[in-house]
N, C-alpha and C positions, 0 to 999 in steps of 0.2 A: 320333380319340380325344378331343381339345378341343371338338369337335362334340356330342360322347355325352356331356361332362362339363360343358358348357354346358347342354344338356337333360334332363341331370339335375337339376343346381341351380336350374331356372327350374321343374321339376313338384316340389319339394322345398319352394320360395319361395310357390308359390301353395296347396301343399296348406296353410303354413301362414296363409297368407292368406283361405284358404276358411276354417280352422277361427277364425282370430280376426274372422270377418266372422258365423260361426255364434255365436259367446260374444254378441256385440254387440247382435245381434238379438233373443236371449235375456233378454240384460239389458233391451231396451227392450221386449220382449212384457211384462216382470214389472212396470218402472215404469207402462205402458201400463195396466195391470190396476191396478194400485193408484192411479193417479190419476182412472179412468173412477170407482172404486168406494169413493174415501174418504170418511168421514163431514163433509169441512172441505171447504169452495170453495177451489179452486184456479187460477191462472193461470198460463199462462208468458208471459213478455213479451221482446222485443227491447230492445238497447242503448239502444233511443229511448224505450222504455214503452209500443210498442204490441202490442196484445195479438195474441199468436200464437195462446193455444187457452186454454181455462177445459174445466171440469167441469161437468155437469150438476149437481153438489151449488148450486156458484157461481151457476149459473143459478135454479136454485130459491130461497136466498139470495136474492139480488138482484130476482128477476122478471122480469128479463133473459133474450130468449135470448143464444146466443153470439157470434151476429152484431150485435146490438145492442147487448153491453157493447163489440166491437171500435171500434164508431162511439163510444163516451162517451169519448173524450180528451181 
């Protein structure tokens, strides 16, 4: 019986695990979409200022590709 109620609480734990890893994903497909397609140059950067990812807006802006504003620090 502790057996069946352990395995049930670990498919209960991950179903909700599944569904907040589905929100997440979601949430990042829609950020994802809005920063490929914003009208403003964007970047994200690390604790230290280096650049993790820009937009192609950024890139047009600057005349930079993405990999060559990562080098301008």
């Amino acid at each position: 019986m502790t057996f069946h109620r352990l395995r049930q609480d670990l498919r209960e734990l991950l179903e909700v695990a599944e569904a907040r890893l589905a929100a997440v994903e979601a949430t990042e497909s829609r950020y994802r979409w809005a920063f490929e397609r914003a009208a403003m140059g964007f970047a994200n950067t690390n604790e230290k200022g280096e650049l993790l990812q820009s937009n192609r807006r950024l890139s047009e802006m600057t005349g930079y590709e993405e990999e060559e504003l990562a080098q301008l620090q």
